[in-house]
Steps between C-alpha positions, in 0.01 A plus 500: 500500500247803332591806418250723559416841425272729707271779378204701557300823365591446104188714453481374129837603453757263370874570358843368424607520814238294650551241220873409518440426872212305428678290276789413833210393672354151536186636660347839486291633811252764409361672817205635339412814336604370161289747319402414168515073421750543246751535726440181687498333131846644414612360830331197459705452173825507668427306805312356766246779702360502801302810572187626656279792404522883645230710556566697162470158311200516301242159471736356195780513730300357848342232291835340432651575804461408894466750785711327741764200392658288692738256328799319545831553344785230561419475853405866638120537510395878374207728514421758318265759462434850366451742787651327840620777725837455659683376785356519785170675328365257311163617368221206570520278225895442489519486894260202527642338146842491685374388843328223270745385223807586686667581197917574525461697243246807513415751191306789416509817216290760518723746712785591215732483859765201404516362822695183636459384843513240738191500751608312833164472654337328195802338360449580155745693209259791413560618171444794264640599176389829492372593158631383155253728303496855453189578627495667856739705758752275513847640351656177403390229377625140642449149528663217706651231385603179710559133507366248699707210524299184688366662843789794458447882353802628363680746299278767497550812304275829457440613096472845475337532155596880485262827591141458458478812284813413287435326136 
């Protein structure tokens, strides 16, 4: 079993908050957006990341980091990518990256919507944390954490880190 915990749109912004549930976490998703590389590196210190880059990410970030990735964890295969639309408007690289890897397990940022949803047609678990930065027009700032447990998603919770304009 992994615990996992899902975020997006850090905008080179990282705090407490962030920290203590990175620390619960056996693996830490980054959907992209990560802002300044120091914030992957704090991450990085704490725990397993997989991430890909955002269109904000600057060429320190994109060098280290994939556009689209596609990994397994216990036995769910994932995608993930930056800017991917959502169910059933995919834009056109996530549409044909599903159609292709068949992932179960679909995520994107770039949005700041958290968003959670099962998409019949394509039978994939679209995912968005929303935003975890403060950076943008969200309000509040969340993350997802989950488990997967062999071919199972479970126990799934929403973090609400508090409003985006709060300190």
């Amino acid at each position: 079993m992994k615990k996992i915990l899902l975020l997006s749109d850090t905008h080179s912004y990282i705090d407490k908050g962030i920290i203590k549930y990175a620390k619960q976490a056996d693996e830490i998703w980054h959907a992209g957006d990560i802002g300044k590389i120091d914030v992957f590196d704090e991450l990085e210190k704490i725990t397993k990341v997989r991430s890909v880059y955002g269109n904000i990410d600057d060429h320190v970030v994109r060098s280290t980091m994939k556009e689209i990735n596609t990994f397994m964890c216990e036995k769910v295969k994932v995608s993930m990518i930056h800017i991917g639309g959502k169910p059933p408007y995919y834009n056109k690289k996530s549409k044909p990256l599903i159609l292709r890897e068949r992932p179960k397990i679909f995520i994107c940022g770039h949005s700041h919507i958290l968003k959670v949803e099962y998409d019949k047609t394509n039978r994939v678990l679209f995912m968005n944390p929303g935003a975890a930065g403060r950076h943008g027009f969200h309000k509040k700032r969340t993350m997802i954490r989950f488990e997967i447990n062999q071919e199972k998603i479970e126990n799934m919770d929403i973090i609400e880190l508090g409003n985006r304009s709060s300190l």
